[in-house]
N, C-alpha and C positions, 0 to 999 in steps of 0.2 A: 890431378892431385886433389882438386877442390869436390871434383865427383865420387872421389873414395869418401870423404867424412857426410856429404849431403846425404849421396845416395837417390837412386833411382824417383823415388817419388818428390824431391825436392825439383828435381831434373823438368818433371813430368808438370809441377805447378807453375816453374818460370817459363815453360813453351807456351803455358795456357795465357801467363798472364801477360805476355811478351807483346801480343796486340793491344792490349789495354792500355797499357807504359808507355809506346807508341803514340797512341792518340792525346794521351794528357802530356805527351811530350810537345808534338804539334798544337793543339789547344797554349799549353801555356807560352809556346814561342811567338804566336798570333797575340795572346796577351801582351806579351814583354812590344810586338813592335806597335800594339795599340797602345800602351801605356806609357811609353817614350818616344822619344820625337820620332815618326814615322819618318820626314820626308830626311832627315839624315839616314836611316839606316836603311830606305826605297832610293839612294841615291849611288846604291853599288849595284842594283838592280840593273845591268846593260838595256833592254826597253823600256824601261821606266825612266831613267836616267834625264831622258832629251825634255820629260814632260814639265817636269817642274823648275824648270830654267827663269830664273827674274830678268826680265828686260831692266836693264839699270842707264 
């Protein structure tokens, strides 16, 4: 239904641009875990997990 009102060329620019979108997807999720507490959200990571353990 959404193809009937775009139409083929609208089709044709979101293929193109589908990797692009992609990459600033990854990019800004690399951001968001540099910019917030990495070791919380590296600590769902199953390998990573063992590394950062605090001897208490």
């Amino acid at each position: 239904m959404l193809t009937r009102f775009l139409g083929l060329r609208y089709r044709e620019l979101a293929k193109n641009w589908l990797p692009t979108a992609g990459m600033w997807g990854a990019v800004g999720s690399v951001g968001l875990v540099w910019a917030t507490d990495w070791r919380l959200l590296l600590d769902w990571v199953p390998y990573i997990d063992g590394t950062f353990k605090k001897d208490d």
